[in-house]
C-alpha positions in Angstrom: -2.5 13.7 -22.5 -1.2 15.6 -19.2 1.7 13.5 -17.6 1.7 12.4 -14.1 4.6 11.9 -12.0 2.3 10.1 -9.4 0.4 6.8 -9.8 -2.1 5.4 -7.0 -2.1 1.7 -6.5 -4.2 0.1 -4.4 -4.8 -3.3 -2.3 -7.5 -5.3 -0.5 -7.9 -7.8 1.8 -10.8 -9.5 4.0 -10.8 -8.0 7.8 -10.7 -9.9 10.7 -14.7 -11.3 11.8 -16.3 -9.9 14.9 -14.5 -6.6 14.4 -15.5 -2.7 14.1 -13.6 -2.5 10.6 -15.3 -5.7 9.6 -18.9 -4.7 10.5 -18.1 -1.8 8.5 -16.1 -2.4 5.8 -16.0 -5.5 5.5 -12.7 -5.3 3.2 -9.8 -3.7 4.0 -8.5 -1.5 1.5 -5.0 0.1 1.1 -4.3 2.9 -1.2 -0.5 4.8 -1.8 0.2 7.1 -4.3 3.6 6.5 -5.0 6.3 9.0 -7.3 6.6 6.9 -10.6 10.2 8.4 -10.9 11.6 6.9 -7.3 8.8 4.4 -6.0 8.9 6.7 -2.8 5.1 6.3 -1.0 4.0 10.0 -1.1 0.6 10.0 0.1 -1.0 6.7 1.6 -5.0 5.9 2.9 -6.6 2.5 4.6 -10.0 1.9 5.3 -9.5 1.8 9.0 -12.5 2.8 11.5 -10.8 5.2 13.5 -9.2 8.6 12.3 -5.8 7.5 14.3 -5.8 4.4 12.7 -5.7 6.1 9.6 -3.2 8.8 10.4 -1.0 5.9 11.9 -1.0 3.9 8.7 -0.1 6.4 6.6 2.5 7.6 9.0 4.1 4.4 8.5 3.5 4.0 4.5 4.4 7.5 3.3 8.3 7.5 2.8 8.6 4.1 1.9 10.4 2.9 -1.1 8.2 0.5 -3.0 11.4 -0.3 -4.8 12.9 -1.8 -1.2 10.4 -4.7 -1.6 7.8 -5.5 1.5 10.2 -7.0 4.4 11.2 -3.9 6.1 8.0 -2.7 5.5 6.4 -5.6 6.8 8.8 -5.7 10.3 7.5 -2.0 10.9 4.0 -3.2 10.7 5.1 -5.9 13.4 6.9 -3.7 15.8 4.2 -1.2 15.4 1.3 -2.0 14.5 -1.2 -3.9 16.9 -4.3 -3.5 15.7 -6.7 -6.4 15.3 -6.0 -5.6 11.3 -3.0 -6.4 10.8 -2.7 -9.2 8.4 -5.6 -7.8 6.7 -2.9 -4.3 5.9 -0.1 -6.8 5.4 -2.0 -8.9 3.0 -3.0 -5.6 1.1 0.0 -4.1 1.1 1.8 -7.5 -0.5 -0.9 -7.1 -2.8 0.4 -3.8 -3.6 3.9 -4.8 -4.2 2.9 -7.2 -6.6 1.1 -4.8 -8.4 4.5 -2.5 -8.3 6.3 -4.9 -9.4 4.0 -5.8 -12.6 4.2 -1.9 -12.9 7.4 -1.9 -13.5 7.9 -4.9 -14.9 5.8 -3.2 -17.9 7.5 -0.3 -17.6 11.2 -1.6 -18.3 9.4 -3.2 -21.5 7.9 0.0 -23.0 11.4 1.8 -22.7 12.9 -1.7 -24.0 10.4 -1.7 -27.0 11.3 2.2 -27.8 15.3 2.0 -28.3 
């Protein structure tokens, strides 16, 4: 089996009624690929309606250390972000975290198991 040094994670989360994305989409989800070795963000994509929207998210996502946990993350979305999706991408990107965390949660246990 070829090994990876990137993994993809992704998140969801219901969108805001009455809205473009919603209409759409009706979920909004989140994907990063992250670098397994640093939890750096290196590539990041949300289903967002507009193509500036999308460039904008993942100008804020890409860079970011999963390992730094959601809050500083979170206060960028809020300075930010204003977009009528915004608890939607902060609800999927929590979602996210916990799925890091569980990630490497496992992780620690495989290298545990093999000493």
């Amino acid at each position: 089996m070829q090994e990876w040094n990137t993994i993809l994670m992704s998140g969801y989360a219901k969108l805001p009624s009455n809205t473009t994305a919603e209409m759409v989409y009706q979920i909004l989800a989140v994907a990063v690929l992250f670098d397994k070795r640093t939890g750096i963000i290196v590539e990041a994509e949300a289903s967002m309606i507009t193509d500036i929207a999308k460039r904008f998210i993942s100008k804020l996502l890409v860079g970011y250390n999963l390992n730094d946990g959601p809050d500083d993350l979170m206060e960028t979305f809020e300075t930010y972000y204003h977009g009528n999706a915004k608890r939607a991408l902060e609800t999927a990107m929590r979602m996210i975290f916990s799925r890091y965390q569980d990630y490497r949660a496992e992780e620690e246990s495989k290298l545990s198991k093999s000493k």
